[in-house]
N, C-alpha and C positions, 0 to 999 in steps of 0.2 A: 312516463316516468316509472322506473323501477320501484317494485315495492321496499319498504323500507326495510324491511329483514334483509333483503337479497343483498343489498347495500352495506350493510350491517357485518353479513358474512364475506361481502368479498373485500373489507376493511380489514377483518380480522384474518382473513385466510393472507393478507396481503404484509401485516406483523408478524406473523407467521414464518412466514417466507425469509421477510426481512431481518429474521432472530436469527433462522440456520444460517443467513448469509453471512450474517457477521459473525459467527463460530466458526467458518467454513474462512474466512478473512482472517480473524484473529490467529488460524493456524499453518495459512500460507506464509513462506515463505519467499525473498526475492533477492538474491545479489547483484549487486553493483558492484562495479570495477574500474581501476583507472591504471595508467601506467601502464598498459597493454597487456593488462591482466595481472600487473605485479602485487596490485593491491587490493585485495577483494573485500567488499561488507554484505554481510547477512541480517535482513531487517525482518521480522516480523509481520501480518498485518498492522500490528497495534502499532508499528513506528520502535520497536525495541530493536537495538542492536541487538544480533544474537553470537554472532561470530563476525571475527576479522581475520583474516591472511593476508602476513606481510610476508614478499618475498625476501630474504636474508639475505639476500645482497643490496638493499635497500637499507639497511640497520649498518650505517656510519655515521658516528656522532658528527663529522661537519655536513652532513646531508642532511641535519634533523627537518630543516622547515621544507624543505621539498620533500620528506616523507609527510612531516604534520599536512602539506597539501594535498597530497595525494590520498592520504585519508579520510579529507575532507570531502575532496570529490569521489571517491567511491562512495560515500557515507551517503551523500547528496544523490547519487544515482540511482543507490539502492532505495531511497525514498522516493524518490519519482518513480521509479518501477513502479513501487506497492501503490502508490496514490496511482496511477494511471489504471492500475487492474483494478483496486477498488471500485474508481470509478466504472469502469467498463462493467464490472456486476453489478453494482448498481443500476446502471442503466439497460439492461439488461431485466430486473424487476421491476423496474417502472415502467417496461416496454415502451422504451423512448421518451418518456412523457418529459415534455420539455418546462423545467423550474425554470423560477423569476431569479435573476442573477444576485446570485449569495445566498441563494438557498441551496444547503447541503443535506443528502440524507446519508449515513441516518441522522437525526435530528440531535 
């Protein structure tokens, strides 16, 4: 058994890690896209829309709910991006270590 100091420190060296990760998260960026590119979102780590590009030929008032769609699904993309990268650093600092399901870090 490891002494408990050593324990101690590789806890703390391990918040550590976990702090720059999520400052390093908080400032990535991911877009998503739908319409074959006509509609772009920019999400943040944190989950903030940062930007949106709509193609101008897409802006017809009898096209609104197939633009409101495709907003929607850019929107949705760009969030699955940022969540799958998240995840992947994360996993990455826990060097694989496998959680009990519905456990999320960080906490």
């Amino acid at each position: 058994m490891k002494n408990l100091g050593q324990i101690m420190k590789q806890v703390q060296d391990m918040q550590n890690r976990m702090s720059d990760m999520q400052a390093q998260l908080a400032e990535m960026e991911m877009t998503g896209a739908s319409g074959a590119g006509m509609v772009q979102a920019t999400m943040n780590g944190k989950g903030e829309l940062k930007r949106l590009k709509i193609d101008p030929s897409l802006i017809v008032a009898s096209e609104a709910e197939v633009l409101e769609d495709l907003i929607v699904a850019a929107v949705n993309d760009a969030k699955g991006k940022t969540d799958a990268h998240s995840q992947e650093e994360m996993s990455k600092l826990t060097g694989g270590l496998p959680l009990p399901p519905g456990f999320k870090l960080p906490f």
